[in-house]
C-alpha positions in Angstrom: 5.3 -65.9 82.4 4.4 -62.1 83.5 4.0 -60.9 80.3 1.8 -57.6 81.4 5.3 -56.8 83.8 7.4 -57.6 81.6 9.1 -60.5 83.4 10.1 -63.1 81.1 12.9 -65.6 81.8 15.9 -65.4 78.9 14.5 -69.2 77.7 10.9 -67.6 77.1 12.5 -64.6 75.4 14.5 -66.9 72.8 11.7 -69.1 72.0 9.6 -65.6 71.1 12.2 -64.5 69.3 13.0 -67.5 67.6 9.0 -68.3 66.4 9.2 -64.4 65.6 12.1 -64.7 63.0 11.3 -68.2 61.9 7.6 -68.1 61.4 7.0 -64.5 61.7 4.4 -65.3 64.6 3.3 -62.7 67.1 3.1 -63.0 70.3 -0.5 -62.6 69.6 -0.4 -66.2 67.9 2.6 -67.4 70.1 0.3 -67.0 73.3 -2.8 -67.9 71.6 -4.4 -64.7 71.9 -8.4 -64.6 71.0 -9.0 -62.6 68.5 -11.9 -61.6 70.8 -10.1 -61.0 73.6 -7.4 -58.3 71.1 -10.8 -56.5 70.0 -11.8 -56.1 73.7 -8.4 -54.6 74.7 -9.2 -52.3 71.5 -11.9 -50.9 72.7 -10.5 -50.4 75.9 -7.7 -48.7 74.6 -10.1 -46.4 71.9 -12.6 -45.4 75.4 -9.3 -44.4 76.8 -8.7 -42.4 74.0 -12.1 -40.6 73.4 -12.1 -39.7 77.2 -8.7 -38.0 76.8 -6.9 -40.6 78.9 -3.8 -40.4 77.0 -1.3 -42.6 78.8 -4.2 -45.0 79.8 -4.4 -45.4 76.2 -1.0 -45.6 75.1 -0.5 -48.0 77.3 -3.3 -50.3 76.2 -2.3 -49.2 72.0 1.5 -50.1 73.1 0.3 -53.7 73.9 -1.3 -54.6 71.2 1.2 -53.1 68.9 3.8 -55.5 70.4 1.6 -58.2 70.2 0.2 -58.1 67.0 2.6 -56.4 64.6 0.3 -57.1 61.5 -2.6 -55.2 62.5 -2.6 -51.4 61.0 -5.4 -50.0 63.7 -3.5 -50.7 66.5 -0.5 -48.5 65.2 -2.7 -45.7 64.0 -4.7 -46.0 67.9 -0.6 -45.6 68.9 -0.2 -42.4 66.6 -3.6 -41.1 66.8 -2.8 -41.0 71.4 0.7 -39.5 69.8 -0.5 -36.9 67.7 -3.2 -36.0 70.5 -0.2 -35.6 73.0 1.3 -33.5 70.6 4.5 -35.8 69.5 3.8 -35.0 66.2 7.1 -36.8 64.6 6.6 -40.2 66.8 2.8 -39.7 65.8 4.4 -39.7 61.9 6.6 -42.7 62.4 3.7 -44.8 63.8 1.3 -43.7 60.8 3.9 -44.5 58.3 4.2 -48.2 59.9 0.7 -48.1 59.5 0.4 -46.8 55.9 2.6 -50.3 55.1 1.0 -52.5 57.1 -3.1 -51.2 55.2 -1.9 -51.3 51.7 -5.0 -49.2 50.4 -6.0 -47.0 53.5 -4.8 -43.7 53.4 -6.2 -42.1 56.8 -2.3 -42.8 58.2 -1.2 -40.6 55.2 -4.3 -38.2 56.2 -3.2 -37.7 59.9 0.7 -37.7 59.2 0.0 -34.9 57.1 -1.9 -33.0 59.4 1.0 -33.9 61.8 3.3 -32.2 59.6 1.3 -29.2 59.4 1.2 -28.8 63.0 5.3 -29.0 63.2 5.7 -26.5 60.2 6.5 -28.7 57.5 4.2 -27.2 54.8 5.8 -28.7 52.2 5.4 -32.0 53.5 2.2 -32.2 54.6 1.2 -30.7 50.8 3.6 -33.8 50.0 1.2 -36.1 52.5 -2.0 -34.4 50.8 -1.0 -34.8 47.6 -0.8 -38.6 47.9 -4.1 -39.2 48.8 -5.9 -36.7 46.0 -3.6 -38.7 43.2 -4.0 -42.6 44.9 -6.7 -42.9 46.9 -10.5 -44.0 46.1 -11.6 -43.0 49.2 -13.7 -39.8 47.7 -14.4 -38.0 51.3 -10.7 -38.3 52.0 -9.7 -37.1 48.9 -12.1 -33.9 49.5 -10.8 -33.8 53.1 -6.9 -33.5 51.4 -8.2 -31.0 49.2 -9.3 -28.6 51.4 -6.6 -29.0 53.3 -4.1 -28.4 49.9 -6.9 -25.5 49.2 -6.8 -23.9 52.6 -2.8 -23.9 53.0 -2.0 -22.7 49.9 -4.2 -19.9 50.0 -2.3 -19.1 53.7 0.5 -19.2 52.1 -0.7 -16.9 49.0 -2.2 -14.4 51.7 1.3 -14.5 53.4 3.3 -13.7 50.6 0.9 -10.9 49.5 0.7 -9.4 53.2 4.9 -9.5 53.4 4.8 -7.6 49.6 2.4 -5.3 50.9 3.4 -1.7 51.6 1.4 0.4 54.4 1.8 3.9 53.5 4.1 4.8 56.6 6.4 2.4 54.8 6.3 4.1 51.7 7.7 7.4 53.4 
């Protein structure tokens, strides 16, 4: 099986599906996948990132996403190469898998927030924010949020004032 070109014969791609939905293996497990050689293609995937290699890295986080559909850091890798690309709502949807998959890690919530800052959505990334100041125990995170909660409410307290404001050429 080709499974890097995607060429798999119709009898291969029941017998995934099948151990999928009956055992909930991965493919990961199905193919017998090191767990050495996943944390190699990581690292791949995270140099690709750091060096600004988007696709390289997509390509490399959409792998191991498909293969190993338990593991939270692959699928923020995939949002993270998102966000950076600036596809802020795919970048959400792949934290928000994450956030499910990490049970008490919050950095998916962190990042979809600033996601939703960057399309506009105030009140949602306040929303996002807000989650992690009243849940997490993560103390720098919770000071990250904060200043983040801090910084856009006092935007928006500045905007307010500055559209209330008269000049005096107004007032005339």
């Amino acid at each position: 099986m080709d499974i890097m070109k995607g060429n798999i014969t119709e009898q291969e791609a029941e017998l995934i599906m099948s151990a999928t939905m009956e055992h909930g293996a991965t493919l990961r497990e199905i193919h017998g996948i090191p767990d050495d050689t996943m944390e190699n293609i990581y690292a791949h995937a995270y140099q690709y990132y750091k060096e600004g290699r988007l696709d390289e890295a997509e390509s490399f986080f959409n792998f191991l996403c498909m293969y190993d559909l338990k593991n939270p850091d692959y699928f923020i890798g995939l949002g993270a190469v998102n966000q950076l690309k600036k596809n802020y709502h795919k970048a959400c949807d792949f934290y928000a898998l994450a956030y499910v998959m990490a049970e008490d890690n919050f950095n998916p919530v962190f990042y979809s927030g600033q996601c939703q800052l960057l399309m506009g959505n105030v009140v949602k990334a306040l929303q996002c924010f807000d989650i992690i100041c009243q849940r997490c125990t993560d103390q720098s995170l919770v000071n990250k949020a904060k200043i983040y909660m801090d910084t856009i409410r006092q935007n928006r307290s500045e905007t307010v004032a500055d559209e209330n404001a008269e000049t005096p050429d107004e007032a005339v």
